[in-house]
N, C-alpha and C positions, 0 to 999 in steps of 0.2 A: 177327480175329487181333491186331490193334492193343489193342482192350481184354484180349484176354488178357495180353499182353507189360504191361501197364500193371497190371493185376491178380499177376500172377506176380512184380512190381518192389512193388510194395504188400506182399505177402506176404513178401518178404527184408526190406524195410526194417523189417517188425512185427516182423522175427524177433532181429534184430538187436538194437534197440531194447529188447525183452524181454530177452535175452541179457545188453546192457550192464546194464541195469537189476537182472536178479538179480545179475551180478558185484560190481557196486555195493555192494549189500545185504551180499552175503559178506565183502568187505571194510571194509565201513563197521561192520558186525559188527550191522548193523541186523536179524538174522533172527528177533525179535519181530515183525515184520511178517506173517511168513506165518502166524505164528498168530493175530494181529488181522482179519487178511483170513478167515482160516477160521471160524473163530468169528461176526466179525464185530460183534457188541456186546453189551457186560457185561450179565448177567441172575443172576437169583436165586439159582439154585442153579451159580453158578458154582465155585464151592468143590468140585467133581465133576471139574474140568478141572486145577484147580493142586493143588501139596505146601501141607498143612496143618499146624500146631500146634494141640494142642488144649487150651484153657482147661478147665481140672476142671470140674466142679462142686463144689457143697459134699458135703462127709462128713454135714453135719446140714442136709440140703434144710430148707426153708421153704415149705409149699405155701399158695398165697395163698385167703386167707376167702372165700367167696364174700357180697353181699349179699342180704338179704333178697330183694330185687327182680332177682335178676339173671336177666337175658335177659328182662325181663317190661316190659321199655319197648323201645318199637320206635324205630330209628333213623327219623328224620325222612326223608323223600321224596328229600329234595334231596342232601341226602349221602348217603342208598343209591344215588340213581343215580349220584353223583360213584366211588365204591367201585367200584362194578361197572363201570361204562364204561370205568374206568383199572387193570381187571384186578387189583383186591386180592388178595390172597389171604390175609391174617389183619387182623382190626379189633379192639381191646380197647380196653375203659375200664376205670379203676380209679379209685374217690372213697371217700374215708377210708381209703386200704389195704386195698378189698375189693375183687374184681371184681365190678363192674357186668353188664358187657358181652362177651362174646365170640362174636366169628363168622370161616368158615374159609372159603374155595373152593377149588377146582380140586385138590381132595384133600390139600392143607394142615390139621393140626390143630394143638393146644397143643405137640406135639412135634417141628413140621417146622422145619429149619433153612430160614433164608431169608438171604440177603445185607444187610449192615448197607449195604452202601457208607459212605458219606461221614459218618451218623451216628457211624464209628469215632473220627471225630476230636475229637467231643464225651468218648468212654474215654479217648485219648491227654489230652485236657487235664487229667482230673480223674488219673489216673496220674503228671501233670508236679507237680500238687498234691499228692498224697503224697508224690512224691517231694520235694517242697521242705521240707517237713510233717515229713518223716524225718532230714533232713539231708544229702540223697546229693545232693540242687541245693543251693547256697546262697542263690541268690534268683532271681526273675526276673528281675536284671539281670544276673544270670551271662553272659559272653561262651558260646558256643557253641562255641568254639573251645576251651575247657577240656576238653570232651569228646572231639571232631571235628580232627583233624589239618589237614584239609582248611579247614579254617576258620581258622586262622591264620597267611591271607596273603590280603595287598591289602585290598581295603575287607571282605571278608567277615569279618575280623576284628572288624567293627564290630558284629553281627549278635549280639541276645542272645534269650535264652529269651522274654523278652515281646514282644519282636519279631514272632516266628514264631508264638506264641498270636494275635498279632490281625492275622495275614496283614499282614505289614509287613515282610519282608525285605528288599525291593528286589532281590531272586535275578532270574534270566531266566529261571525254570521260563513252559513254555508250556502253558496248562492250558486244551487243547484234545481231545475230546473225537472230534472227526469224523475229524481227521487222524493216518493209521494210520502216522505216524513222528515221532508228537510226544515229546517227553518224560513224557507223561501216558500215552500206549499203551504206549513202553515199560517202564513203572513198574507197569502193568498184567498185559502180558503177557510183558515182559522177565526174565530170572531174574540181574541183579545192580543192587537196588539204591543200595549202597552205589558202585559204581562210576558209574548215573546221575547220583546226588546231588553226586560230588565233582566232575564236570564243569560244574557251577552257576558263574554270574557272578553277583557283586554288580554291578548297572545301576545302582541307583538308590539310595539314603540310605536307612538304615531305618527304622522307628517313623514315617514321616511320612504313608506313605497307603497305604490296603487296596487289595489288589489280592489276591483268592482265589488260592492257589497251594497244591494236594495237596502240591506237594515240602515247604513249611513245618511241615506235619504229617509228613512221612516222618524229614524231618531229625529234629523231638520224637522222633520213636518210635528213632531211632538213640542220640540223646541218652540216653532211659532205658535200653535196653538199654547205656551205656557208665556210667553213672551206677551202677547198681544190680546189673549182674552176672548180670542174669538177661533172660532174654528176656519180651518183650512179655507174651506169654500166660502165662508163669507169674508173672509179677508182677500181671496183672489177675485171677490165679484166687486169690492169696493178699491180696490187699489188694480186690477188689472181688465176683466168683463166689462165693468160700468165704463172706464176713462175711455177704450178703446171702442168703447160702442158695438158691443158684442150682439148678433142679433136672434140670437136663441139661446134658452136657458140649458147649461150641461148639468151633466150629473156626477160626482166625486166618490165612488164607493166607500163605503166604510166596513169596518168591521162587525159591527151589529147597529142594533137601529141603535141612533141618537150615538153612536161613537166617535170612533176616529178616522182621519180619512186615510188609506192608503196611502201614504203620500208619492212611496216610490212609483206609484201606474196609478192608473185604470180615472183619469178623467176623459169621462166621454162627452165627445163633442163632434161640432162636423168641422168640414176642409174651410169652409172660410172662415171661423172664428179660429181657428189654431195657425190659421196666415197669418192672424194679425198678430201673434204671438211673434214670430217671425220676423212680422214686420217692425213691429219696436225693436227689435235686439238689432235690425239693418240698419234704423236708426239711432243706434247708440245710447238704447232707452228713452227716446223723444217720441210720442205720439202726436204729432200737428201740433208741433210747438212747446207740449207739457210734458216736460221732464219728468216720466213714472219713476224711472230707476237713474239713481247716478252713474252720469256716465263711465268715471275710472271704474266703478264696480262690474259694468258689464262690459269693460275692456279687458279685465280682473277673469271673466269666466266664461272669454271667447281666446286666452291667448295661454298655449300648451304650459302644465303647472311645471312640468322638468321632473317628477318624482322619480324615483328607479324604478324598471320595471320590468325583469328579467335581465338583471346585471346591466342595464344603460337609461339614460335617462328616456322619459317620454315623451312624445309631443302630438300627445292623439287626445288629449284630453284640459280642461279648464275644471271648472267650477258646474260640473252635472250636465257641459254642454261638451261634445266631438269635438276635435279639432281638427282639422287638414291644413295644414302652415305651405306645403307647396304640391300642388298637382296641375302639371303641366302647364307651371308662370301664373298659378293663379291660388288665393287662398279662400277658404269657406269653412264652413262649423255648421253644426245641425245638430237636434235633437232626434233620440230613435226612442223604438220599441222594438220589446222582441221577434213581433210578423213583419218587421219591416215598415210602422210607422216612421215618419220620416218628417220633417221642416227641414228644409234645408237652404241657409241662408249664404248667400254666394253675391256679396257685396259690388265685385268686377262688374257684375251684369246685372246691379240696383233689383236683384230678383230676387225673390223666395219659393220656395218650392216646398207643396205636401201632397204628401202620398202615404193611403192610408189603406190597409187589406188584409189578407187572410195569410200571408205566405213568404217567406225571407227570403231575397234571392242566393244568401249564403254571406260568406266574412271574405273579405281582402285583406289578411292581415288584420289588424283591430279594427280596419270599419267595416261598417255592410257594404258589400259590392255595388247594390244598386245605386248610392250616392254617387259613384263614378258615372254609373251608368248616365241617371239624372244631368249632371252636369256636361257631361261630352251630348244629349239632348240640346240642351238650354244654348253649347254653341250655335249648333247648327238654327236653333227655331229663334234664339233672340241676337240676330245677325245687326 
């Protein structure tokens, strides 16, 4: 009888406890939570669950050459098994602008959308570059606050466009991952970014040390769409999609219908129109001759910023894109996401490499492991 009374006292206090806790929620207007909880964590084809904009394609597609040798060298042992254990489902190479290489699983082909994540923010940079390119920024030391309302008061006033290219805000964005009432979840699964982002503190001085923050990329992508007048996705289908001859239309999640796009992720697209992303930044911002992006600008956001970064400067990072300055006599830079999307542009060997899946193979230090992997690949298959 005693343990039931004590069980029965157990069961009011859960109930309770829960009770307060959803009231909470409702008032705290936190109710992004019950979709993080339901879901539980971002995947591929997430773009099936949120409101989308959709990037065009080109009116005059570009379909890419195949090479002599393509599909007729075998990926090496060691990065087949990296691929496969960490759930791939699309692998391409591309060396001298031909496809090499192409392989698919889990019913993924050349035409399956799959989730950019985080690689977006390598598009948002080279879009911040046109945009300077065009006139609609006037430089990277533009205050932010020229755009952003919310930005011109207290220290965030201080806070300029290069800033936020080399993750150097000093904002309180909390860029956590696990905890389903971070600023990250609700930027995720929340449908008003703009009202996240203006609840931001400047903590800290800006320009002085890297501290990765998605809100710094959300802010860019506010910024261009105040800047240019157009939204995210149709300024990367007319300055990036269309010139490049993109040949399927992506999708740009947004926040709710007719919003704002995510800017830090989630453009979903397949493996050969995200080569060709790639492929421009190989060539120095030139697409067959037409200079998209200037070129010191994307020499600007392939060559490590120097910021502090646990007491020493760093050299892992540019302008929203990775950097590697030396691995084994050789240098390359890549865009990621958090499953281990990947472009990874490796200049030595005129290649670019995407790989795109369900599963990381884990960090080396600040980069993802499997970029090594990829390119100790690429010696052996582009000999």
């Amino acid at each position: 009888m005693a343990k039931n009374k004590i069980f029965r006292k157990s069961l009011w206090v859960l109930l309770i406890c829960l009770i307060g806790f959803n009231a909470w929620i409702l008032i705290s207007g936190k109710t992004f939570f019950y979709k993080a909880l339901y879901y539980n964590f971002a995947n591929v084809d997430d773009y099936k669950v949120f409101d989308n904009r959709i990037i065009k394609k080109s009116i005059t597609p570009q379909p890419w050459p195949l090479a002599n040798n393509y599909n007729q060298v075998s990926v090496p042992s060691k990065l087949q098994s990296t691929l496969e254990q960490h759930e791939s489902v699309a692998f391409l190479i591309l060396k001298n602008d031909s496809l090499v290489h192409e392989q698919y699983w889990n019913n993924y082909n050349e035409n399956s959308l799959s989730n950019s994540f985080s690689s977006a923010k390598s598009v948002v940079s080279a879009l911040i570059g046109i945009a300077i390119q065009e006139g609609k920024i006037k430089s990277l030391d533009q205050p932010v606050g020229d755009f952003l309302a919310d930005f011109n008061e207290s220290e965030k006033k201080k806070i300029t466009i290069k800033h936020l290219l080399m993750m150097s805000s000093g904002l309180d964005w909390n860029e956590s991952y696990a905890n389903p009432l971070s600023v990250t979840t609700e930027a995720y699964y929340g449908t008003d970014l703009k009202k996240a982002i203006g609840r931001l503190k400047a903590t800290e001085k800006p320009g002085v040390t890297f501290s990765y923050k998605s809100g710094d990329t959300q802010i860019l992508g506010l910024v261009l769409q105040a800047a240019t007048g157009k939204s995210l996705s149709q300024y990367a289908h007319e300055k990036l999609w269309a010139p490049m001859g993109a040949e399927q239309d992506a999708l740009w999640s947004v926040d709710h219908e007719n919003g704002s796009e995510k800017a830090y992720c989630c453009i979903n697209s397949n493996a050969r129109d995200f080569a060709r992303f790639g492929n421009l930044y190989l060539h120095k911002g030139s697409w067959k001759g037409n200079q998209l992006i200037d070129s010191s600008y994307v020499k600007k956001s392939i060559t490590p910023h120097g910021l502090m970064y646990e007491g020493k400067p760093s050299d892992f990072y540019g302008f929203q894109w990775w950097t590697v300055p030396n691995y084994k006599g050789k240098s390359f830079f890549y865009a990621r996401g958090i499953l281990g999307q990947l472009i990874v542009v490796v200049p030595d060997k005129n290649a670019v490499v995407v790989r795109l899946g369900e599963k990381n193979a884990g960090k080396a230090g600040m980069h993802f492991a499997m970029v090594f992997d990829i390119v100790d690949g690429l010696d052996e298959m582009l000999k």
